[in-house]
LOVEXTI-341344 format. One record per residue: x, y, z of N, C-alpha, C, CB in turn. Coordinates in steps of 0.05 Angstrom, whole numbers, padded with zeros to 5 digits, always signed. Glycine has a CB too. Layout:
BEGIN
XYZXYZXYZXYZ/...
% end
This chain:
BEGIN
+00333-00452-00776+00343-00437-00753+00322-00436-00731+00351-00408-00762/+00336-00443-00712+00318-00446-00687+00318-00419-00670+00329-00471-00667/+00295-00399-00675+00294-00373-00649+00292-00378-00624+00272-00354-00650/+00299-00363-00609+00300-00356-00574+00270-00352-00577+00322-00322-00558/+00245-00365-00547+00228-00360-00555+00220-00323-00532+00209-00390-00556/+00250-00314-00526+00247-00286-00514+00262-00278-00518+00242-00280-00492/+00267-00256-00525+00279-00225-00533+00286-00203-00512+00259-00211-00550/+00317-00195-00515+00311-00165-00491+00311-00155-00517+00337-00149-00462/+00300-00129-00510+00283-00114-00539+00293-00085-00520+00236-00121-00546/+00297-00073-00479+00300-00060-00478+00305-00056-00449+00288-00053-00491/+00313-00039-00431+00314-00049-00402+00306-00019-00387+00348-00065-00392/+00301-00017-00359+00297-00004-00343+00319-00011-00320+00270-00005-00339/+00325+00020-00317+00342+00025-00293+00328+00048-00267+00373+00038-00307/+00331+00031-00245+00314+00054-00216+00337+00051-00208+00284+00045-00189/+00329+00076-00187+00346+00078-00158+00325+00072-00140+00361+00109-00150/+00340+00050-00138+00314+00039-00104+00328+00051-00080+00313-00007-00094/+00349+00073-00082+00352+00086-00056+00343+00101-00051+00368+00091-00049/+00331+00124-00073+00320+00148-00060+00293+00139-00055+00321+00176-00077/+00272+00159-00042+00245+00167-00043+00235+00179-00056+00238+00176-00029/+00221+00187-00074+00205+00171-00091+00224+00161-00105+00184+00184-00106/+00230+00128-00110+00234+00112-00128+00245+00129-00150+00210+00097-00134/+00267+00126-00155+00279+00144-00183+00285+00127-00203+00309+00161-00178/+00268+00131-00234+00265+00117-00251+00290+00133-00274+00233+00115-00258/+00314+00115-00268+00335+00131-00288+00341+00125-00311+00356+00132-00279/+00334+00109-00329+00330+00111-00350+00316+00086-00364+00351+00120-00359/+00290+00089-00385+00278+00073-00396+00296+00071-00429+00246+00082-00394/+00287+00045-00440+00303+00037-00463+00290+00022-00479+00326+00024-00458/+00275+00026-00494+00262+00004-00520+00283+00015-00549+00216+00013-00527/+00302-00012-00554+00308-00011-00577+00291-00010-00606+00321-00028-00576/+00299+00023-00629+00283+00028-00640+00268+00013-00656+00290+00042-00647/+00283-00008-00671+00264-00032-00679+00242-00043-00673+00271-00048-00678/+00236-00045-00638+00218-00043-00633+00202-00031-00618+00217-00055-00633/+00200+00002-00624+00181+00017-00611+00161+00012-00625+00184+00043-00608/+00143+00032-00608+00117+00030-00619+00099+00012-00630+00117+00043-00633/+00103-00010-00602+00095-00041-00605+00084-00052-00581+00119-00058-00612/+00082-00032-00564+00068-00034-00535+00085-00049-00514+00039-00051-00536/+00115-00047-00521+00133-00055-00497+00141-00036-00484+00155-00068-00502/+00142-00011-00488+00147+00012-00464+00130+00004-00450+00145+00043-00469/+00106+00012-00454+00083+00011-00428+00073-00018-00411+00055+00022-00440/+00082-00037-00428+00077-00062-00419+00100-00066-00392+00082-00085-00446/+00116-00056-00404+00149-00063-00385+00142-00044-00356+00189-00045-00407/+00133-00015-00361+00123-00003-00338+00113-00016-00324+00109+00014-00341/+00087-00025-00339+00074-00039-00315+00081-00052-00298+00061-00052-00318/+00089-00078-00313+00111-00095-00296+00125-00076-00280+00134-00110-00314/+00146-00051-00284+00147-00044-00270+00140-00036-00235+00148-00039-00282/+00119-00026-00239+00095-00020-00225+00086-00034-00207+00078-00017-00238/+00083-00063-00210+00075-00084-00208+00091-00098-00190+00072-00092-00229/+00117-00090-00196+00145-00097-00182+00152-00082-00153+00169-00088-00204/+00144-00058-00161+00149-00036-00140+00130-00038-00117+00145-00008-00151/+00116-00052-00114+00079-00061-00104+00070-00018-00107+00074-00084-00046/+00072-00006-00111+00056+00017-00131+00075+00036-00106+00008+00019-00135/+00103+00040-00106+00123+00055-00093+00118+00083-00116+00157+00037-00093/+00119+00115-00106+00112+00127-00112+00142+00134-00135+00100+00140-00092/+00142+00136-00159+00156+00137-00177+00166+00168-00187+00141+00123-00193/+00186+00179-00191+00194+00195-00205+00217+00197-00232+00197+00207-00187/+00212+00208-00252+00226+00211-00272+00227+00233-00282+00221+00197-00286/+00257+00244-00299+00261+00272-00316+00254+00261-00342+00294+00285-00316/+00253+00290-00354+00254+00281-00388+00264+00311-00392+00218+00269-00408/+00286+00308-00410+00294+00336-00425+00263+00344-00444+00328+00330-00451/+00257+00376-00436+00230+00381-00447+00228+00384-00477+00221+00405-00435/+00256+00387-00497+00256+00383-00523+00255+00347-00528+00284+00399-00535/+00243+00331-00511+00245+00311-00520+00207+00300-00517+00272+00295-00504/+00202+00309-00542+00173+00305-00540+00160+00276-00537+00163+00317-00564/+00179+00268-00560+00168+00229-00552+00172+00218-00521+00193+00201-00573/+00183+00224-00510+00190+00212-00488+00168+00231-00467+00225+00211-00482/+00167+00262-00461+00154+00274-00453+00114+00258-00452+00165+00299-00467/+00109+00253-00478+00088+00247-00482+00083+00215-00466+00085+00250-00512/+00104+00202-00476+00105+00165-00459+00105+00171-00430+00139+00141-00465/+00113+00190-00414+00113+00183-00387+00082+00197-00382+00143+00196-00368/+00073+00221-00396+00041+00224-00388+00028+00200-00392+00026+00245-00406/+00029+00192-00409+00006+00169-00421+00007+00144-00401+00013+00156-00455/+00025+00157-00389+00034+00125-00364+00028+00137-00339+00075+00111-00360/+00011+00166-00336+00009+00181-00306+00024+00194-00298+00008+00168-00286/+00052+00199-00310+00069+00216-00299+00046+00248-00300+00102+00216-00320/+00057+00274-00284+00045+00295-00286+00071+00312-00284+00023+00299-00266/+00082+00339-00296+00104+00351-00287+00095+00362-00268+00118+00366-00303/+00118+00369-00242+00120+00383-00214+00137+00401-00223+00130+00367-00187/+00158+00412-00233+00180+00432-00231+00183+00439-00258+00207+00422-00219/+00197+00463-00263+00207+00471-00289+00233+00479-00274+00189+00495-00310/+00256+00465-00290+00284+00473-00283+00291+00490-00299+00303+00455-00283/+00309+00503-00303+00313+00522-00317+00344+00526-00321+00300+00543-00306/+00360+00530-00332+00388+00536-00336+00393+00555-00361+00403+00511-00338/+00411+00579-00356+00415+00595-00381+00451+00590-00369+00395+00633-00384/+00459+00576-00399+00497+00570-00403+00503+00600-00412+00510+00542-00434/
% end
């Protein structure tokens, strides 16, 4: 069997309309997390944007993801708040 010698493994979606750059959702399929393609793909990201000032949410019960956008420079600005 002959492999593909590239893989989508996961994709990134922006809004290149707003200001700051709205990063709406990142995606590494679980198979292969924690293999240095989140942060690799940022970059690229990054890299892409020539360094356009970036913003992203993360629901705050979502610690894995909370922790990946620090480690990549994110900083939180707001605490939203909602009581249903």
């Amino acid at each position: 069997m002959i492999l593909p010698t590239q893989w989508v493994v996961g994709y990134i979606l922006v809004d290149m309309g707003r200001r700051p750059v709205y990063l709406r959702q990142m995606y590494v399929a679980a198979q292969h997390r924690r293999r240095g393609y989140g942060p690799a793909a940022f970059v690229a990201l990054c890299d892409e944007l020539a360094h356009l000032p970036l913003e992203v949410e993360s629901f705050v019960w979502n610690s894995p993801a909370v922790a990946f956008w620090q480690s990549v420079g994110f900083a939180p600005r707001v605490i939203q708040m909602r009581r249903d």
